[in-house]
C-alpha atoms as one frame of an Amber mdcrd trajectory, in Angstrom:
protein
  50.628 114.904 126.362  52.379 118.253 125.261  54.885 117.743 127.725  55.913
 113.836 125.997  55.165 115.549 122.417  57.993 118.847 123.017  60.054 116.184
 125.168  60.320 113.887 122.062  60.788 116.722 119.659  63.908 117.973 121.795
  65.444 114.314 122.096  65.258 114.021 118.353  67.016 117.045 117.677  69.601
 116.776 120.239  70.267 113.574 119.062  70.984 114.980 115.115  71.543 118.107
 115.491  72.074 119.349 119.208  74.896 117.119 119.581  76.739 117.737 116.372
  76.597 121.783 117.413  77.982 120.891 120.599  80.641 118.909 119.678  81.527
 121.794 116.844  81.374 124.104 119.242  83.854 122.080 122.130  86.114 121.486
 118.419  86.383 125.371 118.467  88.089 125.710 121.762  89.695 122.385 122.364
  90.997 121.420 118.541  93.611 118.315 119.433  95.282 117.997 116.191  96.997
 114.941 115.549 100.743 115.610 114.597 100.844 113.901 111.472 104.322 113.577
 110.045 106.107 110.963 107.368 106.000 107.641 108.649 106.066 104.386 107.024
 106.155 101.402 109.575 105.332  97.858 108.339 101.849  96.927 107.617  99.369
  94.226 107.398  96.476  94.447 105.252  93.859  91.748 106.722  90.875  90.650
 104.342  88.187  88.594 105.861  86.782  86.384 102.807  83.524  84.307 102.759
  82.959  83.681  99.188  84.500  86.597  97.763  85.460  85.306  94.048  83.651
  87.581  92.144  85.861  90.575  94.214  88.990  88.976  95.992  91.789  89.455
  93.136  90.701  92.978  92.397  90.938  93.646  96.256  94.511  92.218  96.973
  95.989  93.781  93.514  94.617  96.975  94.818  96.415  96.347  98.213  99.533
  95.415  96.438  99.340  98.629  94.197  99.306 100.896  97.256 101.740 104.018
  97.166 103.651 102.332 100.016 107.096 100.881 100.224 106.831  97.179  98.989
 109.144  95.360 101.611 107.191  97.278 104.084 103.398  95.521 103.028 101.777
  92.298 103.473  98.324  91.491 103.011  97.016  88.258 104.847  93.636  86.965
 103.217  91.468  84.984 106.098  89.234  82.795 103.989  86.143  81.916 106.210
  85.188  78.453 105.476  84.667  79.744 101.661  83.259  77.066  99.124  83.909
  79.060  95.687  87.089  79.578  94.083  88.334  82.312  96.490  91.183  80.330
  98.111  92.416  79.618  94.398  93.089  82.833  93.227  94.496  83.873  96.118
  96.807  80.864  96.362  97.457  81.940  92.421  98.821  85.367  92.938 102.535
  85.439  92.401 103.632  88.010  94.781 105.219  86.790  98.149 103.777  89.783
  99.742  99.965  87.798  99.991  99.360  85.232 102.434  96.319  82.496 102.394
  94.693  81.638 106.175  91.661  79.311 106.193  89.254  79.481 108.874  87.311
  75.784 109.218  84.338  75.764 110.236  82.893  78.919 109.034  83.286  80.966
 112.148  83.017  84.899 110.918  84.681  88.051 110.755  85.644  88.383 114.126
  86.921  84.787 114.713  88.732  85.488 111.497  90.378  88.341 112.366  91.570
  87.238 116.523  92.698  84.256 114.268  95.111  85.963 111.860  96.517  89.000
 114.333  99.214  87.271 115.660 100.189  86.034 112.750 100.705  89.537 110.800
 103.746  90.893 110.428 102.897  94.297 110.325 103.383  97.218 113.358 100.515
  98.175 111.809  97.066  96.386 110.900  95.224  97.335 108.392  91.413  95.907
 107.722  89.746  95.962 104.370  86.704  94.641 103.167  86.599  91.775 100.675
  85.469  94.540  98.277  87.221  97.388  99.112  88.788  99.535  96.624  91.422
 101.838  98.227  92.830 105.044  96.255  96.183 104.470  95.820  97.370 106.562
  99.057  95.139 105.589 101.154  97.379 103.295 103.093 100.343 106.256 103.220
  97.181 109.005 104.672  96.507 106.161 107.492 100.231 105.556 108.687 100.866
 109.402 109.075  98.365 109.454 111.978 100.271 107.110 114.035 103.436 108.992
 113.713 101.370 111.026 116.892 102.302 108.448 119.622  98.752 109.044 121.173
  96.771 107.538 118.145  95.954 103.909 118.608  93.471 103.554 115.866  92.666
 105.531 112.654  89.720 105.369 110.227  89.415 106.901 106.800  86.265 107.547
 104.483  84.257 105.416 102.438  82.483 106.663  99.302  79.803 104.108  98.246
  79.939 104.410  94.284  77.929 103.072  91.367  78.426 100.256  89.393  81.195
 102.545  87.128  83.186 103.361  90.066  81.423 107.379  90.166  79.843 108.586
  93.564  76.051 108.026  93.881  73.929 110.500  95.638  71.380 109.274  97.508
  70.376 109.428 101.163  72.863 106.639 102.319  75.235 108.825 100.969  73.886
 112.028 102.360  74.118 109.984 105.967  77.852 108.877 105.084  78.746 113.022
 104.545  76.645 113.647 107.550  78.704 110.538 109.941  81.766 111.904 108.038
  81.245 115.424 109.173  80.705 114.515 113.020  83.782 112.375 113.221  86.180
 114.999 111.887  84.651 117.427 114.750  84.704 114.149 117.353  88.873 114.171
 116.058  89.433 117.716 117.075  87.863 116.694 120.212  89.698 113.876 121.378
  88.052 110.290 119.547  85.659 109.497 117.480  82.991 106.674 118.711  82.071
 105.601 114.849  84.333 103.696 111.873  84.238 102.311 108.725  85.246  98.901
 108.715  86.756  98.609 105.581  88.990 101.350 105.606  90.748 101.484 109.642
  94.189 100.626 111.076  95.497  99.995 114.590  98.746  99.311 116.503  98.811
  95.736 116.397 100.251  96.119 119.981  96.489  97.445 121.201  94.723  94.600
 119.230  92.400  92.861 121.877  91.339  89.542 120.685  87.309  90.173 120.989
  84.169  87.629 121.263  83.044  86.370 118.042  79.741  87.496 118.046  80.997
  91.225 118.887  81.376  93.837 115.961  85.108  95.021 115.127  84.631  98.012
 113.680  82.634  99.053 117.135  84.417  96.957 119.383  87.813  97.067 119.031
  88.067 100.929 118.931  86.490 100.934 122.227  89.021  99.179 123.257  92.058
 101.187 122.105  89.953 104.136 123.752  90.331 102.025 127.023  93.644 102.087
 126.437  94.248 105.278 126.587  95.376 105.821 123.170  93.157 108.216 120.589
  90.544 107.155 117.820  90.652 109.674 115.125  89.112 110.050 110.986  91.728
 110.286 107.935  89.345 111.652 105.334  91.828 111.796 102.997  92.203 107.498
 103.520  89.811 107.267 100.985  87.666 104.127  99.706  85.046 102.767  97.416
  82.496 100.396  97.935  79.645 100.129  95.820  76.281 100.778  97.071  73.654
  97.919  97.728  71.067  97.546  94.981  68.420  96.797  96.630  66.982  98.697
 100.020  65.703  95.612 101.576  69.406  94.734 101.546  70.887  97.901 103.330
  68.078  97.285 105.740  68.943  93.802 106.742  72.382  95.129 107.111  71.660
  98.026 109.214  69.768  95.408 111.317  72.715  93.592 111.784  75.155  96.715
 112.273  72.782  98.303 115.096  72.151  94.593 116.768  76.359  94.199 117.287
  76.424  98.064 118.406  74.242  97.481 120.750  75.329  94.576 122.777  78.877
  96.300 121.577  78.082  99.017 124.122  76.837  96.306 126.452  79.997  94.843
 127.207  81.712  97.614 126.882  79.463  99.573 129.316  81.663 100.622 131.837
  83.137 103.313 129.237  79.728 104.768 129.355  80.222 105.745 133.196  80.852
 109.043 133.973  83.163 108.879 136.412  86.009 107.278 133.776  85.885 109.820
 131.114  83.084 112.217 131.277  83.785 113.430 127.556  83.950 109.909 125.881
  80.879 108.583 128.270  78.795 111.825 126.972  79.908 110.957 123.525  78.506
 107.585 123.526  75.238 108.288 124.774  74.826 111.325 122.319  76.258 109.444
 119.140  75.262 106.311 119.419  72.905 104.942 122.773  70.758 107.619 122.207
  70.814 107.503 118.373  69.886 103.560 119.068  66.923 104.891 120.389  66.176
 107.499 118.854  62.612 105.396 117.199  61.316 105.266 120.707  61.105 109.764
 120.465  60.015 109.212 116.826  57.190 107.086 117.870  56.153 109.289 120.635
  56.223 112.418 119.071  53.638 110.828 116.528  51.582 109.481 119.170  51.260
 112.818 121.138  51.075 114.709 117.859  47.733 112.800 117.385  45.996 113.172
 120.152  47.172 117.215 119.957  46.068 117.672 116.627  42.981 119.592 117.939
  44.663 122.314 119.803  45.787 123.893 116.174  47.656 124.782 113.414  50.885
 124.184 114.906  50.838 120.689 115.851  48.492 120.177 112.131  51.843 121.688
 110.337  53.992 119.358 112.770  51.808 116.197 112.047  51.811 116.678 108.358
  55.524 117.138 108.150  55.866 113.756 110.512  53.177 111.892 107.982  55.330
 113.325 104.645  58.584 111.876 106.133  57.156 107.829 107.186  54.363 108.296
 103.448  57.975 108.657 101.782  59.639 105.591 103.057  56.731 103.270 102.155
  58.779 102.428  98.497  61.609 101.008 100.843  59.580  98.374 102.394  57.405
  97.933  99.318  60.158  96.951  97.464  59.562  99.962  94.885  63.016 102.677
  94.282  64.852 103.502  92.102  61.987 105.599  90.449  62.192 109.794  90.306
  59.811 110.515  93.439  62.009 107.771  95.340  65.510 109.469  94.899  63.827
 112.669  95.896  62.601 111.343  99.112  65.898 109.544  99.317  66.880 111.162
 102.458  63.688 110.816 104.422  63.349 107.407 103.176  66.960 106.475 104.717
  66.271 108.052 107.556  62.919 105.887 108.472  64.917 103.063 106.850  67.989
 103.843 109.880  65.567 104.009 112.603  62.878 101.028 111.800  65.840  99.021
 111.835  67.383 100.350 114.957  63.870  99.388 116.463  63.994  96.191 114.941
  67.795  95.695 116.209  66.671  96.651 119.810  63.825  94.119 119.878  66.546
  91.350 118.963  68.713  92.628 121.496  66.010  92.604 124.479  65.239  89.279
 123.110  68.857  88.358 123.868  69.672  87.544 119.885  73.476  87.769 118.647
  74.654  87.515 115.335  78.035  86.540 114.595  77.928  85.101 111.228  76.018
  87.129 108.081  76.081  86.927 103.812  78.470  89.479 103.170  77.056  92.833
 102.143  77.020  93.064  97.631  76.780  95.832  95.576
C-alpha cells in the first residue's frame, strides 16, 4: 500500500509540477525564439454564433476597431442555426468588411467553422469567440508570429474579467496564469499542446477541415504540429472574457472541454508515439493524457493514505492536508460561493472542480459519448 500511496504522490506532482520544471529547464538550453518581425498579411476574423444577441455587435465592432490595416480585415460571422436576433444585427452593420454565413440545421462550432474556411479571404484566420473582447492590438501581436515561416498556428492570452471589464482573481484565474506560464516555456521549446479558443490564428493554408464532434482549439493545432509547422503563445494577443457566474457552469464546461480532449488525442494518437517526435509525444502525455488522469492518482493516494494512517504522523499530516483540499470544494457542488471562506479556498476548490470533471469526462469517453453541439459558455 505505501508503494501505490508514494507512487500516486509522485504522479501528481510530476504531472503539476515535475513537468513544468522540466520543460523550464529544456527552455534554458534549447530557447527557439520565434523571429517576430512587422507583418501584416490579410486576415479573417471567424465568429461562430448560436444565439449570441446579447454579445454579437460588441464582438464584430471590436474586430473592426482592431489596430490593423482596414483593406487588410474581414470578419465572417457563422450563425449556427440561431433563433434570436443575431443574424439581424449582423446583417445591419454597415461596414463591407463583415460577412453573414448561416449554418441550417444547427450543426456546431466545428461544422461551422470547416463550413466558412474556404470561404475567408484572409492568409490568415483568425477565431474569436462570440464574446470575445480583443485589446485593440491584439490582432497586430498575432500576425508578427507568422512573419517566422515555421509558425503555423499562434495563440494569445485570455483574461477572464468581471462584469466591469477588471480582472477577477480567483482560482480559474490562478489556473489561466498557471496554463499561461507553461505554454510560454512549451514556446521556447518548440510547441505548445494547449490554446485558447477565442484568441488563436493559423495559416489558412494548414487548415484541416476536422470531424464535427472534434474540439478546434485541441484539434486543429495538432494538426498544424503534424505538419511540421510550430504552435507557439502571444501573451501580449490579449483578450477578455468574462468569467462564468456560477461554478456548476464552469464545471459542465470543463466536462465538455476534457470529453473533446480526450477523444481529441484519440484520433490524433499517432502523435503520441515516440518514434515520430519524441519531444511533442512526451509533451502530450505530461500536459495533457496524464493531466486527464490525473483523478485516478488523486483517488489512490486517498485510498492508500487511509489504510496508512496508522503507521504515523506523516501520513496523519498527509491525510489531513488531502481532507482540507476535497472539505474545501464541497461549496462548488453545493451550489454555495461567492462567500469569504469560498474565494479563499478558491484555488483548491478549482482544482477538485478540474479533476472531478476530468473523471467525469473519462467515464463519458469509455462510455463512447461525443459531444458536438453545447449552450455556449455566459458570463
Amino acid at each position: 500500500m505505501e508503494a501505490v500511496f508514494f507512487i500516486s504522490v509522485v504522479a501528481i506532482f510530476y504531472v503539476y509540477a515535475g513537468y513544468p520544471l522540466a520543460v523550464a529547464l529544456m527552455a534554458g538550453i534549447m530557447d527557439k525564439k520565434v523571429h517576430k518581425k512587422p507583418f501584416e498579411p490579410a486576415v479573417t476574423v471567424l465568429i461562430a454564433a448560436y444565439n449570441e444577441e446579447k454579445d454579437i455587435l460588441n464582438t464584430v465592432c471590436n474586430k473592426l476597431k482592431q489596430d490593423y490595416p482596414k483593406d487588410r480585415l474581414e470578419v465572417l460571422v457563422i450563425s449556427d442555426g440561431s433563433t434570436d436576433k443575431t443574424d439581424k444585427i449582423v446583417s445591419s452593420i454597415n461596414d463591407p468588411r463583415v460577412r453573414l454565413l448561416r449554418q441550417d440545421p444547427r450543426a456546431g462550432k466545428t461544422s461551422a467553422l470547416n463550413m466558412a474556411v474556404p470561404s475567408a479571404k484572409g492568409e490568415i484566420i483568425v477565431f474569436s469567440d462570440a464574446n470575445s473582447m480583443y485589446a485593440a492590438d491584439a490582432i497586430s501581436k498575432l500576425s508578427v508570429n507568422f512573419a517566422d515561416s515555421t509558425v503555423g498556428y499562434v495563440t494569445g492570452k485570455m483574461i477572464y474579467t468581471n462584469p466591469d471589464g477588471s480582472p477577477i482573481g480567483d482560482g480559474c484565474t490562478a489556473y489561466m496564469k498557471y496554463e499561461n506560464t507553461l505554454r510560454a516555456l512549451e514556446t521556447r521549446i518548440g510547441s505548445v499542446v494547449g490554446v485558447d479558443g477565442g484568441i488563436d490564428a493559423v495559416r489558412k493554408h494548414l487548415y484541416q477541415p476536422m470531424q464535427v464532434d472534434q474540439l478546434p482549439d485541441f484539434v486543429l493545432p495538432l494538426k498544424v504540429v503534424a505538419q511540421g509547422y510550430r504552435v507557439v503563445y502571444e501573451p501580449e494577443a490579449v483578450l477578455k472574457e468574462p468569467s462564468l457566474n456560477e461554478a456548476q457552469d464552469e464545471y459542465r464546461m470543463r466536462v465538455r472541454v476534457s470529453l473533446r480532449s480526450l477523444w481529441a488525442l484519440f484520433a490524433m494518437r499517432h502523435l503520441m508515439g515516440f518514434g515520430r517526435d519524441m519531444l511533442y509525444a512526451w509533451q502530450l502525455w505530461s500536459h495533457k493524457m496524464l493531466r486527464y488522469l490525473c483523478f485516478v492518482f488523486l483517488g489512490a493516494a486517498l485510498v492508500s493514505n487511509i489504510f496508512l494512517l496508522q503507521k504515523g504522523l506523516f501520513y496523519q499530516a498527509v491525510f489531513l492536508f488531502q481532507a482540507a483540499n476535497y472539505i474545501a470544494a464541497i461549496p462548488v457542488f453545493a451550489g454555495k460561493t461567492g462567500s469569504l471562506v469560498s474565494r479563499i479556498t478558491a484555488v483548491p476548490r478549482y482544482f477538485v472542480l478540474l479533476n472531478v470533471a476530468a473523471a467525469h469526462a473519462f467515464g463519458k469517453f469509455i462510455m463512447g459519448r461525443k459531444q458536438a453541439i453545447w449552450t455556449p459558455r455566459k458570463g
